[in-house]
N, C-alpha and C positions, 0 to 999 in steps of 0.2 A: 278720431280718438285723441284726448287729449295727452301730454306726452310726460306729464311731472305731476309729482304731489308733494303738496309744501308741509311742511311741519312750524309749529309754532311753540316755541319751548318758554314758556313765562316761568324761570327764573326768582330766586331769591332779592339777587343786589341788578337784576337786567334782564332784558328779551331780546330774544332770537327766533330768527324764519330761518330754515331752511329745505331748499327746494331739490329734491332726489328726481334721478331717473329711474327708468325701468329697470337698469342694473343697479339701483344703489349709490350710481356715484353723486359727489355732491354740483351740481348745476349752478347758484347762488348760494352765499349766506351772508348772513347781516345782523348784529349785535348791538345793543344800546342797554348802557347802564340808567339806573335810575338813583334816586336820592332814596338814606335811607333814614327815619326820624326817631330819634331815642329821646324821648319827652322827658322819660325819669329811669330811675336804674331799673333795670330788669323790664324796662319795656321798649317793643320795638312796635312803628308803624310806617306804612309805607302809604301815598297821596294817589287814591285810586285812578285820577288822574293821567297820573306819570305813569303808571301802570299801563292803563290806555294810550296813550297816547304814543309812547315807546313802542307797544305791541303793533298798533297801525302804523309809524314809520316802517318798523324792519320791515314786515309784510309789503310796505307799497313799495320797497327800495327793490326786492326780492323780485317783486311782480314785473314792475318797470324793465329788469333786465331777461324777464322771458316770457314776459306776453301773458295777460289776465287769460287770455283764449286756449292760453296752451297746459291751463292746470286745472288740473281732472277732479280734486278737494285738497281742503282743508284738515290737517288733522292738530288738536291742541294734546298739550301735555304743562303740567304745570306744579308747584307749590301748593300741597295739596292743603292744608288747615288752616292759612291764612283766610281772615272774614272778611267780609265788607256788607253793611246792610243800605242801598243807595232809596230815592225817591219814585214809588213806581210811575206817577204823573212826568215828573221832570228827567230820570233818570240818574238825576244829580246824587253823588254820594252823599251821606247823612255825617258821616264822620269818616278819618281814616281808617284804610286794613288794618286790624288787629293782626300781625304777622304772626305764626306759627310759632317763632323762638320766646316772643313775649310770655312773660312771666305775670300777668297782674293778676290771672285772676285764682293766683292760689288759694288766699281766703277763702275763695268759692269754692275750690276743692276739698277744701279743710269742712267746707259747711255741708258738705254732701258725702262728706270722709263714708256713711254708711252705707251708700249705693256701690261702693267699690266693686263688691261679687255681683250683683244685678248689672250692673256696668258691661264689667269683664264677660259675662255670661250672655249678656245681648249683642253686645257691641265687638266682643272680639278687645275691647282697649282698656286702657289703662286710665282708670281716674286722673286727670294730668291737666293742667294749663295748654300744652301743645294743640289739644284737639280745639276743636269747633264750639261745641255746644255749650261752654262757658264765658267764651267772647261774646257772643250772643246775648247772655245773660248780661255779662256788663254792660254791651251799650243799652238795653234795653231799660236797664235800674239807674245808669249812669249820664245818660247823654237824655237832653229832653228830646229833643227833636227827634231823634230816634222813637222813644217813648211815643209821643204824639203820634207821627206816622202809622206807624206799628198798631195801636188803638184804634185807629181810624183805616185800616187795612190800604194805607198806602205807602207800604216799606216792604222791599226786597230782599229778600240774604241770598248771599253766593259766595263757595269759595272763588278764586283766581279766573277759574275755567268760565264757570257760569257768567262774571262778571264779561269777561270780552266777547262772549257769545252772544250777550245780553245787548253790547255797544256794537259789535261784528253784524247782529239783522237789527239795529237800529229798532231793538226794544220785541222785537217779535217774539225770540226765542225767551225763555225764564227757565233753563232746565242745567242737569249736570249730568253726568256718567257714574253706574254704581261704583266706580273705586274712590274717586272724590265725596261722594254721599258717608263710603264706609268709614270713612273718619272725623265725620262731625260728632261724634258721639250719642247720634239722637237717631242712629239708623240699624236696625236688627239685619245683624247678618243672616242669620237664620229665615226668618221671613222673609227678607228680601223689600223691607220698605221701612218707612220712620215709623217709631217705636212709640205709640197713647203715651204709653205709660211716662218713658222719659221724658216726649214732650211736656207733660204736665207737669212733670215734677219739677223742670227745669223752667216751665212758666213762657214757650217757646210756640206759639201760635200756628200753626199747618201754614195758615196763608202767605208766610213768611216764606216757605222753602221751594227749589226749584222742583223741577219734575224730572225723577231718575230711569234715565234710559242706560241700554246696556255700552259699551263700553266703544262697538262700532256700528252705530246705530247713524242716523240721517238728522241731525239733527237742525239744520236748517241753511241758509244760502245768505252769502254775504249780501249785506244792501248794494243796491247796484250804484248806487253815488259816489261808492267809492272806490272802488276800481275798474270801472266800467261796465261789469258782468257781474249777474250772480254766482257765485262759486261754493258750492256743497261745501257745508263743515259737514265732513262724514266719520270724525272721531274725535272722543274725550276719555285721555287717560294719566292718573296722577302720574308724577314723575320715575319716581321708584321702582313704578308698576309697570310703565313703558319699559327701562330700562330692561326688565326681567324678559320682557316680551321680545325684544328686541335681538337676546341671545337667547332666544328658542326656548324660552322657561317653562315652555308644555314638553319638555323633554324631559323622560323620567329621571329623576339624581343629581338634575342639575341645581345648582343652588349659583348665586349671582353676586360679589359687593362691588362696588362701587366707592373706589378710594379715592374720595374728594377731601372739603376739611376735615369731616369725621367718614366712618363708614357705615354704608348702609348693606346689609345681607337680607336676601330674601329668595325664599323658596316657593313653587307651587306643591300644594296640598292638594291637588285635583279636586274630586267635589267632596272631601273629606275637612271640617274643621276640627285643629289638634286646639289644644288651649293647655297655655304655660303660665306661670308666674312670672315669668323673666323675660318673654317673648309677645311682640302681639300679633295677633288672627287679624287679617284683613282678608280684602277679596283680590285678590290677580287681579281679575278681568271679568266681563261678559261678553262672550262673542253669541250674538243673535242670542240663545235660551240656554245654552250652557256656562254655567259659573264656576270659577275656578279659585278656589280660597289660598292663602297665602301664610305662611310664617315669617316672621320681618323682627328683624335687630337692627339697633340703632346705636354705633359706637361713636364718643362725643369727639376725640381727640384721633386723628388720620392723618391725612396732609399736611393740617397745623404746625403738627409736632416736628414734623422739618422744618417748616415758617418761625419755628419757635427758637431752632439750631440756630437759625441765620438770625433774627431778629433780637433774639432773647440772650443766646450764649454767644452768637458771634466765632462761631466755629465753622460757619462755611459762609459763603457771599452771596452764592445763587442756589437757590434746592437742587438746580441739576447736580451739584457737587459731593453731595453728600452719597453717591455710590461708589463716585472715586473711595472717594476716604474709607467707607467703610469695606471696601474691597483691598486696599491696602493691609489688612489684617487677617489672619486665619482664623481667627474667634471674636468673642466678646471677652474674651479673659475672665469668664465668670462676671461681670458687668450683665446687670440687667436691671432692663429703664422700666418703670411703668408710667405709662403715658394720661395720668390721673390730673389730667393741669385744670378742668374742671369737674371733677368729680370723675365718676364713673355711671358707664347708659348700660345697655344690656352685658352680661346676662344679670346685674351688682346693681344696677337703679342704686348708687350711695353717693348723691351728690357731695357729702363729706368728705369721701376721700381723695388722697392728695397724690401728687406726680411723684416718684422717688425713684432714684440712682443708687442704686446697691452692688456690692462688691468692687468699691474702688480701692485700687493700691498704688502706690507712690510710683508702681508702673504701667499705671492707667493712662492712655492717650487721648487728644479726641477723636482719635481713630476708634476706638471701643466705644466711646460715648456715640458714634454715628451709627456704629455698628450696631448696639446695643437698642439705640432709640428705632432704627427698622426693625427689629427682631420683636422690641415690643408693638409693633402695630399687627405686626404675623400671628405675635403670642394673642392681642383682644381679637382676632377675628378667631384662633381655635376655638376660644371659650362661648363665642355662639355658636359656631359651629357644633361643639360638646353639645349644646343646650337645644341646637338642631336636632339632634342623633337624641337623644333622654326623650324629648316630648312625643316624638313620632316613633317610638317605639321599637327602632331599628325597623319598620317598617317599610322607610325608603331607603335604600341604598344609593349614598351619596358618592356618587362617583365623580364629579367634575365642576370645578367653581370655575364660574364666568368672570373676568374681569372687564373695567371699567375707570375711570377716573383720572386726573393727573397722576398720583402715585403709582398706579397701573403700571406704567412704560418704565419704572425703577426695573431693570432685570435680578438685578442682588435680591430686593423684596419679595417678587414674585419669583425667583426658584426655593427663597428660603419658607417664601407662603407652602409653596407645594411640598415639601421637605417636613413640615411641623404638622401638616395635616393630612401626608400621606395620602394624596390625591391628585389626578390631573388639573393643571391652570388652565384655560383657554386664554388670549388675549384676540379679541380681534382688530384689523386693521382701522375698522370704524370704531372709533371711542366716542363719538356724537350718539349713544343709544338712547337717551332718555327719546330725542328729536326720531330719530331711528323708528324709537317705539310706537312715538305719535302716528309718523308717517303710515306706518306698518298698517293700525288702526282704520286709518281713514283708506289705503289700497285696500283692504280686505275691502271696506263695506262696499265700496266702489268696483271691486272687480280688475282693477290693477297690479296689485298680485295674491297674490294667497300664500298659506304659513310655509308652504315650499319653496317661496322665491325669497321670502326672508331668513332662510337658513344658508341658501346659497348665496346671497348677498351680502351675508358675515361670514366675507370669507377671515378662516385666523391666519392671523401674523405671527403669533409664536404660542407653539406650547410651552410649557413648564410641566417636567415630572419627576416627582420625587426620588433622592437617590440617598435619602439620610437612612440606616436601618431601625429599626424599630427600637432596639436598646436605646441607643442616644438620642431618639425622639422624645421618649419618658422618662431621660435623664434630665433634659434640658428645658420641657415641659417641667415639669415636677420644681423645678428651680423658680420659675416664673412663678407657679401657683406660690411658692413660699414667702417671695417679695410681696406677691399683690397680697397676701395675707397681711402683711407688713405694713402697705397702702389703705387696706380699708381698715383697721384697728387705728388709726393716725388721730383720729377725731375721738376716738373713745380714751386713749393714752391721759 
């Protein structure tokens, strides 16, 4: 029996392997950035290339130090709506990833402005540049060679996952996992497969797409040339979605963010889809035939806004600092930051609105100001959270947020999170959970653990529970909404 299962986490700006034991702990890991290409404003692409290539380093570095014989599979997690459409004869990319944060193909959205509720209503998403099925559309109107291939049905599309799965069996595999699928914008949640209708409308050919399997499915064996053995990929699951997975997200109440640059929160729906204006429906997961739907916020400004303290205003030198500081004071003195430096994501979608500092007095420090800039990243996670609790109808009772992320290990942020939201924190010892989530994944399908040993193998490192009383929760609440009120009227002023 083999003794590990590696994870493969493909990253935004890098990729990482890493290889767990039966307990959990980490055995190998290994990280490599990649180049990131901004051709024109508002656009981002990355050299599928480097993608690959980074992905097979960490992996052989990873393998080399515990034996290709001794790993039981493969599981990927990845950047879920980044494109790449490559050559299906040569494998060669056509052009590069249109990455996820790019912006180009607004227009496109603008020109499809009236599929909005058909969108939302199939797809669970949000008419948006972010997704898939409009990148698609540009290189196909935009790039010839794309165009040609594509015509002549020999061009590929894949987000992240498919793409290494694709170079991982040296072309055998062409498939993705349903939570990667659920964000191309061309795939029905509902039904469970790509959508006629949107395809056509978006001008988007079947033979283009990978083949969607559930989330810990078998999806094929590394070519043996390159690490000496074939090795089961036996899971694909986007990043977000692992993450949720990984702190036990089939647990009833639990809800998940992850405070990286911005933050991400998400919930399982079990086999229930809720649909919000402000929030978007995807899928958790598929394990084997059961599907598990998802509510997910996307806050734009998290981690940065510290990076911003240091970088921007020059009030602390290292992020670790800034709990000192703000723990040198007893409040925010009525100081309250809104963290709008670009605009604002859920529950507000007002890319308009702007960052603001309110309630400064000639006895304002930057002790308040550090104070205040954590209290607003606590203040955007209630407001999804609020948008949580409205859409599902108090239906699920939210008893406990999982944490995640560098901001995570802030203790100031996370008792003052648990304090404004009147709810248990979890943090656990493992903060690698997107990798966590992969690995999770691929042991299920394999039979390496099941969702009992991945609850026991997060173990937590600290709780957080709330000790604010409810009067000065919706005193100091109630103040935040009055600034962010302040915040998105900026652009209308």
């Amino acid at each position: 029996m083999s003794k590990y299962v590696l994870a493969l986490d493909l990253g935004t700006t890098g990729n990482k392997a890493i290889v767990f034991d039966k307990q959990g702990n980490t055995i190998a890991s290994e990280y490599s950035e990649f180049p990131q290409i901004f051709p024109k404003e508002g656009w981002v692409e990355h050299n599928p290339n480097d993608i690959w290539e980074t992905a097979l380093k960490v992996i052989a570095i990873v393998i080399e130090k515990v034996g290709a014989e001794n790993i039981q599979a493969i599981g990927i997690t990845n950047q879920r709506e980044t494109t790449i459409i490559w050559d299906k004869k040569t494998g060669k990319p056509l052009y590069n990833a249109i990455v996820w944060q790019c912006r180009r193909t607004e227009n496109i959205c603008k020109h499809f402005s009236q599929l909005k509720k058909l969108i939302k209503e199939k797809t669970g998403l949000f008419l948006d540049p972010y997704f898939s099925a409009t990148k698609i559309k540009w290189l196909i109107d935009n790039v010839e060679d794309v165009n040609k291939k594509v015509k002549s049905k020999d061009a590929l599309f894949g987000t992240v996952d498919s793409w290494i799965l694709y170079n991982l069996t040296a072309g055998k595999c062409h498939a993705t996992d349903i939570t990667n699928a659920s964000r191309t914008m061309i795939f029905n949640i509902k039904t469970l497969e790509y959508d006629e209708e949107l395809l056509n409308l978006f001008e988007i050919p079947r033979h283009l797409l990978p083949q969607v399997f559930p989330s810990n499915h078998l999806f094929g064996y590394t070519d043996k040339k390159l690490f000496g053995k074939e090795i089961p990929i036996a899971g694909i699951i986007g990043d977000q979605q692992a993450s949720l997975f990984a702190h036990g997200g089939w647990r009833n109440g639990l809800i998940k963010n992850t405070y990286g640059t911005g933050l991400f929160m998400m919930t399982s729906t079990k086999n229930k889809i809720y649909y919000s204006d402000n929030l978007i429906s995807t899928i958790a997961w598929q394990i084997d035939k059961d599907v598990e739907y998802a509510l997910e916020g996307s806050i734009f400004v998290g981690g940065s806004l510290i990076q911003w303290l240091r970088d921007g205003l020059g009030i602390i030198n290292d992020t670790k600092e800034v709990e000192d500081l703000a723990k040198k004071v007893n409040s925010s003195e009525n100081v309250v930051f809104v963290p709008a430096l670009t605009g604002l994501g859920a529950p507000y979608w007002d890319p308009s609105a702007r960052g603001l500092i309110i309630g400064i007095t000639r006895g304002t420090t930057k002790e308040h100001i550090a104070r205040a800039a954590l209290e607003g990243i606590a203040f955007q996670t209630r407001d999804v959270f609020e948008e949580f609790v409205k859409t599902t109808k108090n239906e699920i009772d939210f008893s406990t947020l999982a944490v995640d992320g560098g901001a995570s290990k802030n203790n100031f942020l996370m008792q003052f999170q648990a304090d404004i939201l009147g709810i248990d924190i979890e943090r656990p010892y493992i903060t690698e959970s997107t990798a966590l989530g992969a690995a999770a994944m691929a042991a299920i399908s394999t039979g390496f653990w099941d969702k009992n040993n991945i609850l026991k193998i997060r173990e937590i490192e600290k709780e957080f529970k709330p000790k604010m009383d409810n009067k000065t929760r919706k005193k100091i609440y109630n103040k935040w909404l009055n600034a962010l009120q302040r915040s998105l009227n900026w652009a209308k002023d």
